[in-house]
C-alpha positions as CSV (number, residue, x, y, z in Angstrom):
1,X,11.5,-17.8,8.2
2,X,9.8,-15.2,6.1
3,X,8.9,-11.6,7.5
4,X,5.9,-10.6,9.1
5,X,3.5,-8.3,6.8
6,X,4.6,-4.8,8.7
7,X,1.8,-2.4,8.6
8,X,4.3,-0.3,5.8
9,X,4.1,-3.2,3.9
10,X,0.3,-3.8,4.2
11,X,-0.5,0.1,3.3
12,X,2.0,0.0,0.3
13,X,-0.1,-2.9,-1.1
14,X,-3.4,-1.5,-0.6
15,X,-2.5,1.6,-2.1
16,X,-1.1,-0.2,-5.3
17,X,-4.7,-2.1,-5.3
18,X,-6.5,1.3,-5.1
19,X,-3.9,3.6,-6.8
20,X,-3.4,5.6,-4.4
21,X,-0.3,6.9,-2.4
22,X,0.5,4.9,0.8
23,X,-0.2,8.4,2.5
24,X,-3.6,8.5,1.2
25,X,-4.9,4.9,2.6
26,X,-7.1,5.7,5.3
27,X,-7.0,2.4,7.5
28,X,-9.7,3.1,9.4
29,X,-11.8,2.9,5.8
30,X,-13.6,-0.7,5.4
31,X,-10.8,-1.4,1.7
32,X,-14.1,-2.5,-0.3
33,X,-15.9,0.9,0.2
34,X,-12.5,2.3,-0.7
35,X,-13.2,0.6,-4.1
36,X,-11.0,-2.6,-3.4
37,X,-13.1,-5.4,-5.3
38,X,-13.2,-8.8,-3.9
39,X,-11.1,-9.9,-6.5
40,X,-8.3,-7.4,-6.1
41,X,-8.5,-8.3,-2.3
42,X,-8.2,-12.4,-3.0
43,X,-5.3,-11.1,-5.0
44,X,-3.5,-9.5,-2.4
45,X,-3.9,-12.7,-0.1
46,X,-2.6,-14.5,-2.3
47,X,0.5,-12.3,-2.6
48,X,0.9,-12.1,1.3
49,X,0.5,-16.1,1.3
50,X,3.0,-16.3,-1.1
51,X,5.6,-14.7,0.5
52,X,4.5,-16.1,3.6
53,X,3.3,-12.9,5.2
C-alpha cells in the first residue's frame, strides 16, 4: 500500500512548482495566487495519483 502524501511531502512539491524553498510556502496562501497555474497544479495531481498519494 503506497504512503500517504505527508504534509513534508505536499510542501516539498509545491515549492518545486513555485521555486521556492519548502520554508518559504506559506500554506495558508490560496497556491494559484502564489503563482501555481492550473497546469502546474493538474501536474502535481497527477504525480500524487501516480504514486498513489
Amino acid at each position: 500500500m503506497p504512503a500517504p502524501l505527508t504534509l513534508e511531502a505536499f510542501r516539498a512539491d509545491l515549492a518545486e512548482f513555485l521555486y521556492q524553498q519548502p520554508d518559504e510556502v506559506d500554506l495558508e496562501e490560496n497556491p494559484m495566487d502564489a503563482g501555481l497555474g492550473s497546469l502546474r497544479i493538474v501536474t502535481l495531481l497527477e504525480r500524487w495519483r501516480e504514486t498513489g498519494s
